[in-house]
Steps between C-alpha positions, in 0.01 A plus 500: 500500500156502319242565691303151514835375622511705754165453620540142508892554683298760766546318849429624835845462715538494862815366581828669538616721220894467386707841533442550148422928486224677332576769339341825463431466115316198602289640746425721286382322225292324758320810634464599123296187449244578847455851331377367179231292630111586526379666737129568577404813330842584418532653879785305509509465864794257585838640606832315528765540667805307442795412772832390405663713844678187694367659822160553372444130404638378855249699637240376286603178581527564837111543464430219327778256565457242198764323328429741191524787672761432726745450159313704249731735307182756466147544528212682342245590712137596324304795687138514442330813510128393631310829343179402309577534094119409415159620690607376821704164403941460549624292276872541671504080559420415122772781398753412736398131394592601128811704581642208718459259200671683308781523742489129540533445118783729452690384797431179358680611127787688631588148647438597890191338781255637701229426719148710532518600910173602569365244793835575755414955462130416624659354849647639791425869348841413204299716260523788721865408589616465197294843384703703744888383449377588160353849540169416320257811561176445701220379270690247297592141582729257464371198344697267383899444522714325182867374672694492175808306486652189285375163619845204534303273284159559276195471745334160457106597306214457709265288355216628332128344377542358143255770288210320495424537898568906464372653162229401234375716247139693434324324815574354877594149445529285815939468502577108515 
């Protein structure tokens, strides 16, 4: 798929994935996309971990009981490491930010969906949850969760603002 295809095709997908696997190759080439993104500094401070165990994803889902993640056929979970990279600024959101774009975009190519679960880990202590049925060391965080699976029908597009009411060029101009 070329990539401005792809970009265009990228949808978020909540619904209820079809039983459809994901392989390991895919995952792969998934977590090989995170990797190459920017990070601040080059501290390269996100982690992944991806889940394709049956037993792990029922748990996960068990923690955050979604259609997506009740049916997802794996998950890729991006740990942020919080350490400063620059005087005394983290940059862990922006590079987990970049990574999980990424992720998007090649799940997106290799013909599978995702959603970006950030707002569901920051209740009810998920995060945490989610953090120990994985084994992630003290110090780093779980910050956002990517159920992968294959979608029964192409997501429907959100609609977006025509150009003119999100971008000029050189200068602010009020968007119409």
């Amino acid at each position: 798929m070329e990539f401005f295809e792809t970009v265009a095709r990228r949808r978020c997908y909540r619904g209820e994935f079809t039983d459809a696997p994901v392989s390991r190759e895919a995952l792969t080439k998934i977590l090989e996309a995170a990797i190459e993104a920017p990070t601040a500094c080059n501290a390269q401070s996100p982690s992944f971990v991806a889940v394709d165990d049956p037993a792990i994803l029922a748990k996960i889902a068990e923690i955050m009981p979604t259609p997506v993640c009740k049916t997802a056929k794996a998950a890729i979970v991006c740990v942020a490491d919080e350490r400063p990279v620059f005087a005394d600024m983290s940059f862990y959101k922006e590079d987990c930010a970049a990574a999980v774009q990424n992720m998007l975009l090649a799940i997106t190519a290799l013909g599978f969906h995702s959603v970006w679960l950030d707002g569901v880990l920051r209740r009810d202590q998920n995060a945490e949850k989610i953090a120990q049925l994985l084994q992630i060391p003290e110090g780093k965080r779980v910050q956002i969760v990517l159920p992968i699976g294959v979608a029964p029908s192409e997501p429907t597009k959100a609609e977006r603002l025509p150009f003119e009411k999100r971008a000029s060029f050189n200068v602010w101009q009020e968007q119409q």
